[in-house]
C-alpha positions as CSV (number, residue, x, y, z in Angstrom):
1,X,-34.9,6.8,84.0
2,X,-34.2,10.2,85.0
3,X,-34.4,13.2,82.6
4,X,-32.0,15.9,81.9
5,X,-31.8,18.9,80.2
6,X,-29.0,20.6,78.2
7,X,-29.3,24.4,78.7
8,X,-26.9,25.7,75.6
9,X,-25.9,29.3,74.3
10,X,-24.4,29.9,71.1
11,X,-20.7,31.5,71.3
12,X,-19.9,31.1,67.9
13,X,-20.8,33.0,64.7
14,X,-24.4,31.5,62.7
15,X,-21.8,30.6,59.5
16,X,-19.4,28.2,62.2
17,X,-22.3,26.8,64.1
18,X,-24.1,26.1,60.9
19,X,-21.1,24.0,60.0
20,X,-22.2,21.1,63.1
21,X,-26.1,21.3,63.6
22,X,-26.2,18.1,60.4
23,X,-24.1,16.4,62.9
24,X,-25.8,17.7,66.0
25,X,-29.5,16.1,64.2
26,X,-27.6,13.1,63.5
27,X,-26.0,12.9,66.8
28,X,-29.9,13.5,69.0
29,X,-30.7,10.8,66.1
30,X,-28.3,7.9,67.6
31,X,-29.8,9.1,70.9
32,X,-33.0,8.6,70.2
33,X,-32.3,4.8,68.3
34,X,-30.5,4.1,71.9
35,X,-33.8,5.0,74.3
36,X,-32.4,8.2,75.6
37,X,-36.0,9.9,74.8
38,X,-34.2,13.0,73.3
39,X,-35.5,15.9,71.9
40,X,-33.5,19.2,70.9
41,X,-34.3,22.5,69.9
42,X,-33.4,26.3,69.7
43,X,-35.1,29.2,70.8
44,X,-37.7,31.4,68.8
45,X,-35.1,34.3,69.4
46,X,-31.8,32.5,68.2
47,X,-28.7,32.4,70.1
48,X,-29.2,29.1,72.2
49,X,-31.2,25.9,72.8
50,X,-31.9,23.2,74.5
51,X,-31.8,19.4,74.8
52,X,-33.9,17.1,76.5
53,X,-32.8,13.3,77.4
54,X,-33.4,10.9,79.6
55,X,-30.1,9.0,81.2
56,X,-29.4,6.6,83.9
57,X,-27.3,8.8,86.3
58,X,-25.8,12.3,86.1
59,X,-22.6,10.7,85.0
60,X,-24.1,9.2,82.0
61,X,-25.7,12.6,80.9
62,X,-22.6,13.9,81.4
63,X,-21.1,11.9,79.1
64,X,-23.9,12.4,76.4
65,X,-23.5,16.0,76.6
66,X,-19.5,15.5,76.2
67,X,-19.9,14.0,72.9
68,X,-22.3,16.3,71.5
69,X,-21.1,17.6,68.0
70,X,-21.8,21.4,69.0
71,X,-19.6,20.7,72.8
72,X,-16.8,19.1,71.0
73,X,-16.7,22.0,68.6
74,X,-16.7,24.5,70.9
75,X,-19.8,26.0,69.4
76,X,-21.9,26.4,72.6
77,X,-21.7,26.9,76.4
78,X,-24.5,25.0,78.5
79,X,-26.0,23.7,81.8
80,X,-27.0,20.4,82.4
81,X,-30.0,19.5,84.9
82,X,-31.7,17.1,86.5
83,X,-35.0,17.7,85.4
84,X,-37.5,16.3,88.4
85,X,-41.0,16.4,86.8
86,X,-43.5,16.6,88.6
87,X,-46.4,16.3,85.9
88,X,-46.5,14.1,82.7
């Protein structure tokens, strides 16, 4: 399955975006139960973060990004990838 990466950068203030990282956990939670191998995180310096998950297509990472509490709140912009690795 490939994997993909979710780029993000805060665009919110830390009290609003505070609000949706419970559901963001929980959400990278149901992920996880469902085989999507996913991992999150944010970066030493604050101000954005990252998501790593494996999907079947680009569609269906697509789609897992789309539902992600901190995207449906508006609290983040972000990139998705294909991440092609090259050694595990």
């Amino acid at each position: 399955m490939p994997t993909f990466v979710k780029i993000e950068k805060g665009i919110v203030n830390k009290n609003i975006f505070d609000r949706f990282v419970g559901d963001h956990k929980n959400y990278v939670r149901q992920l996880i139960e469902q085989g999507h191998q996913a991992k999150t995180g944010y970066w030493g310096e604050l101000g954005g973060g990252m998501l790593i998950f494996t999907a079947n297509s680009l569609e269906e990472a697509k789609g897992i990004v789309a539902q992600d509490p901190l995207i449906v709140n508006n609290c983040v912009t972000y990139e998705l990838h294909e991440w092609c690795i090259v050694v595990e």
